[in-house]
NULO-670537 format. One record per atom (N, C-alpha, C, O): residue number from 1; residue in three letters; atom name; x, y, z. Coordinates in steps of 0.05 Angstrom, whole numbers, plus 5000, padded with zeros to 4 digits. Example, Ala and Ser with C-alpha at 12.3 -4.5 7.8 and 13.67 -1.06 7.14 Angstrom:
NULO-670537
1,ALA,N,5264,4886,5156
1,ALA,CA,5246,4910,5156
1,ALA,C,5264,4934,5156
1,ALA,O,5285,4934,5169
2,SER,N,5257,4955,5142
2,SER,CA,5273,4979,5143
2,SER,C,5258,5001,5157
2,SER,O,5268,5023,5161
This chain:
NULO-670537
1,UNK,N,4869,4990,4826
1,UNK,CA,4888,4976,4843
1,UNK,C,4888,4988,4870
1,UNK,O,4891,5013,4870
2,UNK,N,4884,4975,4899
2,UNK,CA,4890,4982,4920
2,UNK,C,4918,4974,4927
2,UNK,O,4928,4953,4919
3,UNK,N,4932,4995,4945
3,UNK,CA,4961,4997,4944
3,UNK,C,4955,5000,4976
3,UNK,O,4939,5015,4986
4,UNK,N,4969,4985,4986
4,UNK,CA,4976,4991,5020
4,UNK,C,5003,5007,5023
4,UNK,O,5022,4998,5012
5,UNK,N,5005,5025,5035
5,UNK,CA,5031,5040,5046
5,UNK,C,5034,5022,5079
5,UNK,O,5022,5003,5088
6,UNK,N,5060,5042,5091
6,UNK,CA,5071,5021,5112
6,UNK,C,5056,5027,5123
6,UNK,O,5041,5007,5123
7,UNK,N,5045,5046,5140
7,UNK,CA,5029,5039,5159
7,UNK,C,5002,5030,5157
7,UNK,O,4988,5026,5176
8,UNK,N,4993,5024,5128
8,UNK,CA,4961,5008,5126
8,UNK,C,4977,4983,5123
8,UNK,O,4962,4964,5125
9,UNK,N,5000,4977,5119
9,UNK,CA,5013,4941,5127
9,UNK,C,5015,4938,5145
9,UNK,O,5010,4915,5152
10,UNK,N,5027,4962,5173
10,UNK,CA,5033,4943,5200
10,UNK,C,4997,4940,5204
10,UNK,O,4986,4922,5216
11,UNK,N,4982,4962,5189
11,UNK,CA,4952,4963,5207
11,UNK,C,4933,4932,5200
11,UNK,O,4915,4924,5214
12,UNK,N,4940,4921,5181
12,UNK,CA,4937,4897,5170
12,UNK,C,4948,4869,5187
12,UNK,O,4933,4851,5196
13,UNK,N,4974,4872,5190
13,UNK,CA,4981,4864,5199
13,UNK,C,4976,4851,5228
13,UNK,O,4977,4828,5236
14,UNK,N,4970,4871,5239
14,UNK,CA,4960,4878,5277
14,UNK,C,4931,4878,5271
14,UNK,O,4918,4883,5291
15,UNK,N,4917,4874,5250
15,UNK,CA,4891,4859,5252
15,UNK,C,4868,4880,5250
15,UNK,O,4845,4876,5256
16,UNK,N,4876,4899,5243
16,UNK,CA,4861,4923,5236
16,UNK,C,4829,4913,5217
16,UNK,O,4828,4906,5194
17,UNK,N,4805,4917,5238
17,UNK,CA,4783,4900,5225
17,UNK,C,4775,4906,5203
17,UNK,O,4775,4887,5187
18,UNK,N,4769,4923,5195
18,UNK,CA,4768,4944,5160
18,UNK,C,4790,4929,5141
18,UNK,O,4782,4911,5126
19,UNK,N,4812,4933,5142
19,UNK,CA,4830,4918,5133
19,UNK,C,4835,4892,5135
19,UNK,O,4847,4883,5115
20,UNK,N,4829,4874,5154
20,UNK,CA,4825,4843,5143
20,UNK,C,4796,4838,5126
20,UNK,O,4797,4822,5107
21,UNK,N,4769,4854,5135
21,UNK,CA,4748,4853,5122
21,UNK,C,4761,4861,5091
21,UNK,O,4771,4843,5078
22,UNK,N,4760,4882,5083
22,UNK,CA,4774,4881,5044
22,UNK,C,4795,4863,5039
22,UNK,O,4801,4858,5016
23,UNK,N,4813,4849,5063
23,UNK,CA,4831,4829,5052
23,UNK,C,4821,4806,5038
23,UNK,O,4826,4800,5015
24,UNK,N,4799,4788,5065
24,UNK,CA,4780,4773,5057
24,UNK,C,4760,4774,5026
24,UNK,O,4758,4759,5007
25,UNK,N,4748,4799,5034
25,UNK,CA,4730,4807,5005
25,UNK,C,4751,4807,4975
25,UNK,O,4743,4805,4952
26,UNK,N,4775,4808,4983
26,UNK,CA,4797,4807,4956
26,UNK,C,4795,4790,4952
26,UNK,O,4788,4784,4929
27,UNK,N,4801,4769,4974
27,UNK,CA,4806,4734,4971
27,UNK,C,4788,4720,4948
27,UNK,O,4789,4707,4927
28,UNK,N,4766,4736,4969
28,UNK,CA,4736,4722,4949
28,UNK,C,4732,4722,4925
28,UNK,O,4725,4704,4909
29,UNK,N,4739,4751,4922
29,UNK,CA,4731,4769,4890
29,UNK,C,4761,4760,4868
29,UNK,O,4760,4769,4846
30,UNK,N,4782,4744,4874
30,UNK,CA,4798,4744,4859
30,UNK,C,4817,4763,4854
30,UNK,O,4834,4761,4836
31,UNK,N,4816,4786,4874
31,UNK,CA,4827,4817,4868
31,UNK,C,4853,4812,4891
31,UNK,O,4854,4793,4906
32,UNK,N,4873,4834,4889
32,UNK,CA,4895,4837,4903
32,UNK,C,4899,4857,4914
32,UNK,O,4891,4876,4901
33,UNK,N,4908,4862,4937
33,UNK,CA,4921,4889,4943
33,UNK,C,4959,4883,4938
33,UNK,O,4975,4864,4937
34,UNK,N,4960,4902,4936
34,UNK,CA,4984,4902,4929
34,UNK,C,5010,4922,4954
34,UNK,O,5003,4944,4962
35,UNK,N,5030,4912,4959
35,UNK,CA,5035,4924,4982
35,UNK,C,5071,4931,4970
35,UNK,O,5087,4912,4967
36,UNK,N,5078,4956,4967
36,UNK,CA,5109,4953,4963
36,UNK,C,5121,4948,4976
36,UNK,O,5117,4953,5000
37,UNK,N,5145,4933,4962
37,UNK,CA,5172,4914,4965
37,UNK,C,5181,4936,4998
37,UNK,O,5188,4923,5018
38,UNK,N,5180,4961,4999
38,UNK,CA,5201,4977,5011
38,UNK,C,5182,4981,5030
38,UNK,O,5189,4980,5054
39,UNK,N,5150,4986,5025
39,UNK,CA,5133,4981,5054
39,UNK,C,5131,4967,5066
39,UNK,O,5127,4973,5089
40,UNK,N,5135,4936,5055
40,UNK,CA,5136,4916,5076
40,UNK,C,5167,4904,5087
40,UNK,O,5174,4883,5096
41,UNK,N,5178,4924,5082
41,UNK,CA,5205,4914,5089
41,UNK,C,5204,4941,5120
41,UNK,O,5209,4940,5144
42,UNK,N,5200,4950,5112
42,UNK,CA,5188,4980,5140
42,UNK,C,5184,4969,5160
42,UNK,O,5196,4967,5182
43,UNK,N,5154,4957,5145
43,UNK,CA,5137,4939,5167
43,UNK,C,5149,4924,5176
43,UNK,O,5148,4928,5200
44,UNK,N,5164,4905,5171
44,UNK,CA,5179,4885,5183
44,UNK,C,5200,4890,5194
44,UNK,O,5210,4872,5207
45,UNK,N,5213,4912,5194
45,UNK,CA,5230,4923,5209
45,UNK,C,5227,4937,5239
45,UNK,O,5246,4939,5255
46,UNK,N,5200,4945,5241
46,UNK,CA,5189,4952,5254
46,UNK,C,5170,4939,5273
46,UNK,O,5160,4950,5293
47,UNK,N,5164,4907,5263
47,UNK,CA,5137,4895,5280
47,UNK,C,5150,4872,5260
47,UNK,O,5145,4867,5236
48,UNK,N,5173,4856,5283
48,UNK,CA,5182,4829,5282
48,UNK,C,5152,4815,5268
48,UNK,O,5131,4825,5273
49,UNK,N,5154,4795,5252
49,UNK,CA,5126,4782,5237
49,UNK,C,5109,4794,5225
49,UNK,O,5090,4782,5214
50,UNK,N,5110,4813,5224
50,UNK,CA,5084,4839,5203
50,UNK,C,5085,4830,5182
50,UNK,O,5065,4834,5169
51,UNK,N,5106,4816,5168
51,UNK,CA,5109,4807,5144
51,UNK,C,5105,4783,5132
51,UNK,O,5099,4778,5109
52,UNK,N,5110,4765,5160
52,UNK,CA,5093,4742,5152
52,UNK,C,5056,4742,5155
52,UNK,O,5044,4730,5137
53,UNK,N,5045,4753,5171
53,UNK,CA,5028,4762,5177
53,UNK,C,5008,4769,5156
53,UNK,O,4987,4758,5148
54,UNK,N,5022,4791,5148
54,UNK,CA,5011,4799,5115
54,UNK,C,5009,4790,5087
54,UNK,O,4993,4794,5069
55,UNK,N,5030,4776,5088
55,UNK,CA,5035,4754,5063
55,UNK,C,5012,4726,5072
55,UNK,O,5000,4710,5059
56,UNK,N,5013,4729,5091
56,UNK,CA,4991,4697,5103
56,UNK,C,4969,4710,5087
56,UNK,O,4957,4695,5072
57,UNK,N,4963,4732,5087
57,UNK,CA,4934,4737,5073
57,UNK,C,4933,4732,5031
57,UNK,O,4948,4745,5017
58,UNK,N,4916,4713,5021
58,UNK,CA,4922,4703,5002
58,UNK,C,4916,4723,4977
58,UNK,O,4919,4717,4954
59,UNK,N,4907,4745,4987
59,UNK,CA,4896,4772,4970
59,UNK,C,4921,4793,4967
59,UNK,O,4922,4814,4954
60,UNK,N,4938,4779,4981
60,UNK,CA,4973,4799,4985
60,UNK,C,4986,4794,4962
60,UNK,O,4995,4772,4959
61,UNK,N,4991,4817,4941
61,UNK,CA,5017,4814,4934
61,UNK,C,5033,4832,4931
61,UNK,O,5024,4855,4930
62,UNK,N,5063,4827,4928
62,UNK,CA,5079,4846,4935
62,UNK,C,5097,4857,4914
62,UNK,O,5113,4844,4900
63,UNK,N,5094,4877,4913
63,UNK,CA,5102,4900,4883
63,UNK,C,5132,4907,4888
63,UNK,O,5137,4926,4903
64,UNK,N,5159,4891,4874
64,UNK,CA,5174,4888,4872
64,UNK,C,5185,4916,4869
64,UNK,O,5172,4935,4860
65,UNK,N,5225,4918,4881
65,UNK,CA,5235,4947,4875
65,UNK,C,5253,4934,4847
65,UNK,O,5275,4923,4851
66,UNK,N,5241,4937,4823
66,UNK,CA,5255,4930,4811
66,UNK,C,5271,4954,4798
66,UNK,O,5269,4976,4808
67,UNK,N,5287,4949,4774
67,UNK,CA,5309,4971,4767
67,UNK,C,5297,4997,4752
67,UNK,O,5309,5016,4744
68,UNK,N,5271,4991,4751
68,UNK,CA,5254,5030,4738
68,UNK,C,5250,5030,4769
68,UNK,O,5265,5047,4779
69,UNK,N,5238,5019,4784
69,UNK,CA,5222,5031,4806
69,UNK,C,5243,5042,4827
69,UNK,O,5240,5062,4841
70,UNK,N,5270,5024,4828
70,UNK,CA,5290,5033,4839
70,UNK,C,5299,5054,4833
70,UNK,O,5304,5067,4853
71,UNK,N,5303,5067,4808
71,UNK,CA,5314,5084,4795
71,UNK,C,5291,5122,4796
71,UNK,O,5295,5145,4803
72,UNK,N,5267,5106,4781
72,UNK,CA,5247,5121,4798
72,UNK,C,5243,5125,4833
72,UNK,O,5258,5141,4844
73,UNK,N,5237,5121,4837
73,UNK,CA,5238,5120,4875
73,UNK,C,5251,5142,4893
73,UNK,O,5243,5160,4907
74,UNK,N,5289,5127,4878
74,UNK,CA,5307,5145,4879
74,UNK,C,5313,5174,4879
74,UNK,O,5326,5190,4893
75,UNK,N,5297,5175,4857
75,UNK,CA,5289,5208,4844
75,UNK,C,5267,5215,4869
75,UNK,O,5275,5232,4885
76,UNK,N,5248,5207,4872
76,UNK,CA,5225,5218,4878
76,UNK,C,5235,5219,4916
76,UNK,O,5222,5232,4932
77,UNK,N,5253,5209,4920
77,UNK,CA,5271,5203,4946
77,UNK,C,5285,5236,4955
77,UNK,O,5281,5252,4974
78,UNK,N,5299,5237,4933
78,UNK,CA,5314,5260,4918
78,UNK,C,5304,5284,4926
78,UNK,O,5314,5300,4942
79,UNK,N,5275,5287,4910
79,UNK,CA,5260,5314,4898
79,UNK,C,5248,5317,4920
79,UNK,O,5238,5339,4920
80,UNK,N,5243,5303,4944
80,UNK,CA,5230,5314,4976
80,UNK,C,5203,5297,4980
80,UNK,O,5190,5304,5000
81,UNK,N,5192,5277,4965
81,UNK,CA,5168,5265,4962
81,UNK,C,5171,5250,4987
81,UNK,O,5150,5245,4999
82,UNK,N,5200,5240,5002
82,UNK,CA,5194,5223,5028
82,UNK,C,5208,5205,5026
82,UNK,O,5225,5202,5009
83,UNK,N,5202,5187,5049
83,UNK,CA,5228,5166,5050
83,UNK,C,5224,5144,5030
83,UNK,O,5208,5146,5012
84,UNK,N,5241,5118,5035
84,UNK,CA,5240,5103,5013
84,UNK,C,5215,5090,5012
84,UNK,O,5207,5085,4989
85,UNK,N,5197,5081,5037
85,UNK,CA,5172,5066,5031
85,UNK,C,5149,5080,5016
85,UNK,O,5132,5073,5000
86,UNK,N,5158,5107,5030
86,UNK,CA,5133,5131,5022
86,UNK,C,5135,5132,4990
86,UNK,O,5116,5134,4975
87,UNK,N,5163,5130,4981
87,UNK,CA,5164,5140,4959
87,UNK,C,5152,5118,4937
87,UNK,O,5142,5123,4915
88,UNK,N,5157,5086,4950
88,UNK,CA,5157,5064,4939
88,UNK,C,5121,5059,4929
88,UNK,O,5113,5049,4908
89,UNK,N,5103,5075,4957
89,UNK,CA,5078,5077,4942
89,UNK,C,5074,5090,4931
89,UNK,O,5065,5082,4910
90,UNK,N,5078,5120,4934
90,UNK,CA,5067,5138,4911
90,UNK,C,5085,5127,4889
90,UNK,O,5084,5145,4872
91,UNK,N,5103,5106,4878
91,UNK,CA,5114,5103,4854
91,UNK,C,5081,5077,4840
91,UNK,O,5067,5078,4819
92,UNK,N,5081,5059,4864
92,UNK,CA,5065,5033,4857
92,UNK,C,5042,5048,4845
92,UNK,O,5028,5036,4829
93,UNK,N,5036,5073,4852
93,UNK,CA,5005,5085,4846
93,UNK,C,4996,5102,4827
93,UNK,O,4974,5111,4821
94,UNK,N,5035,5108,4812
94,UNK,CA,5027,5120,4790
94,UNK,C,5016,5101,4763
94,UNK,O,5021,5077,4762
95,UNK,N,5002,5114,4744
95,UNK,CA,4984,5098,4724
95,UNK,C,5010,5071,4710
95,UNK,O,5034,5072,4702
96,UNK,N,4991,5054,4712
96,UNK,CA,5012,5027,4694
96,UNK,C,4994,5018,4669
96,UNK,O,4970,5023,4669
97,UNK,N,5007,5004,4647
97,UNK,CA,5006,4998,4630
97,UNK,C,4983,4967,4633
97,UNK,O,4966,4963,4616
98,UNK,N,4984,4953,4652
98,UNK,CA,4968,4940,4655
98,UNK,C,4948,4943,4680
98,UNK,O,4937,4923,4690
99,UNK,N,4944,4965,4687
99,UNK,CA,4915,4965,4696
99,UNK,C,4918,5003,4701
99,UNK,O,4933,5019,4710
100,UNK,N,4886,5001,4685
100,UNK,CA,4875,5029,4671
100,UNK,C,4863,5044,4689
100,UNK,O,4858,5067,4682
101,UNK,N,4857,5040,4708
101,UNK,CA,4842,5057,4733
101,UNK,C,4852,5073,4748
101,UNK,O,4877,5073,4746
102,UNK,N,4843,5090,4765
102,UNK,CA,4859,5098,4783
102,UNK,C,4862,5082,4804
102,UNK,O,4843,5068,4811
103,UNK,N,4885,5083,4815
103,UNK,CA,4898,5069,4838
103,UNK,C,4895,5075,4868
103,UNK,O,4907,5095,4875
104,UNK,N,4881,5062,4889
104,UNK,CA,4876,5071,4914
104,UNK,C,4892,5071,4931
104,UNK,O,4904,5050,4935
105,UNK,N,4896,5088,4942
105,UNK,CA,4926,5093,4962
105,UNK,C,4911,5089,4991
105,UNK,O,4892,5103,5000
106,UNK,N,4923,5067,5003
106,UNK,CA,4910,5064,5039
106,UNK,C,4927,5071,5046
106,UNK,O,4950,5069,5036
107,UNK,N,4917,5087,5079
107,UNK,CA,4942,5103,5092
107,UNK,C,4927,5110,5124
107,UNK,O,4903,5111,5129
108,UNK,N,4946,5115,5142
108,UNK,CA,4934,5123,5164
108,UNK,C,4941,5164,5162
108,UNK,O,4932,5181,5177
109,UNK,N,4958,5167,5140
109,UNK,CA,4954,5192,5140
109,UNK,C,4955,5210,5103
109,UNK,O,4973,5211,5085
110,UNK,N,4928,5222,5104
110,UNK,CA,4927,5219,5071
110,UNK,C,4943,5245,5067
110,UNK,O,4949,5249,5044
111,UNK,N,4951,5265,5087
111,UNK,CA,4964,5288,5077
111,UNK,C,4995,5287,5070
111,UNK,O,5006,5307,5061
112,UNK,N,5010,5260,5075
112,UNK,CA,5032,5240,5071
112,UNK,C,5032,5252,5031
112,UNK,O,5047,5268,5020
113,UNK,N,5018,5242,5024
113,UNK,CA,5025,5251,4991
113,UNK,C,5012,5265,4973
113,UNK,O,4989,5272,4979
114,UNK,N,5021,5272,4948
114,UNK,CA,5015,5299,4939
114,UNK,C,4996,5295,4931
114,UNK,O,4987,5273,4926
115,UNK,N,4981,5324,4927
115,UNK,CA,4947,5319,4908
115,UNK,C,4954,5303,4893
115,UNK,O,4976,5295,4888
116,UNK,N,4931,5296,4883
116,UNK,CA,4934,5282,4847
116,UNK,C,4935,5253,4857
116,UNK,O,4925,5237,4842
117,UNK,N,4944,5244,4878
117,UNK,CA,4938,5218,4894
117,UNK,C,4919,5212,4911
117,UNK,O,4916,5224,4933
118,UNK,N,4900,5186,4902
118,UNK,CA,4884,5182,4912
118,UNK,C,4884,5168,4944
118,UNK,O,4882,5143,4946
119,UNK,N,4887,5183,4965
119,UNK,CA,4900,5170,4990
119,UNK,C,4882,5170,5008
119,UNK,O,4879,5191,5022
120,UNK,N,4869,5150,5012
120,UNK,CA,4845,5146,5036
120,UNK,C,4851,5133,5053
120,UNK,O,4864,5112,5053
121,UNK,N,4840,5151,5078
121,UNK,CA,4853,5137,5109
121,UNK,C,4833,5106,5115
121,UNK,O,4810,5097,5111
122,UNK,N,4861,5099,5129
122,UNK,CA,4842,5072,5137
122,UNK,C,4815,5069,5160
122,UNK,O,4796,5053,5161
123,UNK,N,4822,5089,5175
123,UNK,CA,4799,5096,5183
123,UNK,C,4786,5109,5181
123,UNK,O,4773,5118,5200
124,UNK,N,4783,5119,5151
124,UNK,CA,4752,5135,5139
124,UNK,C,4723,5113,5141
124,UNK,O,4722,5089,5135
125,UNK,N,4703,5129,5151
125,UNK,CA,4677,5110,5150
125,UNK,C,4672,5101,5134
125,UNK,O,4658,5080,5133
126,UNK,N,4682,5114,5110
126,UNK,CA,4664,5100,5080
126,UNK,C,4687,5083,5065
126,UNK,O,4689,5076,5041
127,UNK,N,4698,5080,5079
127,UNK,CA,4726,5070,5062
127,UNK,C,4721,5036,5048
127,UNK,O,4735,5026,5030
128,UNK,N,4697,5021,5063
128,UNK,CA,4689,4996,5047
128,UNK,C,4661,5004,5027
128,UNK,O,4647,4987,5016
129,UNK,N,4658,5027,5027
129,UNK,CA,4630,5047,5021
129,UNK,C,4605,5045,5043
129,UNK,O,4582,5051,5038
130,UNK,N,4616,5033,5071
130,UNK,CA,4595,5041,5078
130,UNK,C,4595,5065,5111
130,UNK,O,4611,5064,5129
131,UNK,N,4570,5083,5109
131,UNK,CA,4579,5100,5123
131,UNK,C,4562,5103,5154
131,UNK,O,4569,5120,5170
């Protein structure tokens, strides 16, 4: 699962070419990125339309704060992990019950979350694998 944090949504958003290129390649492939409820509420707080913007893309969907993730979040809010969006991805990225892989964390800054998360900058060269 690819997980966008807020600033790989405004970077999406504002047309970031790497990031509409894997949006498109999602479209194609049937695949999603997934963007949390609390990142794109950031984003849109921050860059009037970022949200419509991003949802226009048909590879978008958006990973709800529901009452574990709320409750989780909270905690991880708590324990110093970061604010609520920050916390909202490293929650979307821990392992789920319906999909077995590890989870890719996009970010404009990968030192944002703890080891053990997979957090690749959006502008790493290899970041579509090619270098």
């Amino acid at each position: 699962m690819i997980i966008l944090d807020t600033a790989a949504t405004r970077a999406l958003a504002d047309g970031h070419k790497t990031l509409n290129l894997l949006a498109a390649n999602m479209a194609a492939s049937g695949d999603q990125l997934h963007v949390p409820a609390l990142c794109l509420t950031q984003a849109e707080a921050a860059d009037d339309g970022a949200a419509r913007r991003v949802l226009g893309f048909p590879s978008v969907a958006v990973d709800p704060l529901d009452t574990v993730a709320a409750v989780t979040v909270g905690t991880m809010i708590r324990d110093g992990y970061g604010g609520p969006d920050t916390c909202h991805a490293l929650y979307c990225a821990l392992p789920r019950a319906e999909f077995t892989g590890l989870s890719i964390l996009l970010t404009d800054d990968e030192d944002r979350y703890p080891p053990g998360t997979l957090a690749i900058s959006i502008d790493s060269p290899g970041m579509l694998g090619f270098h």
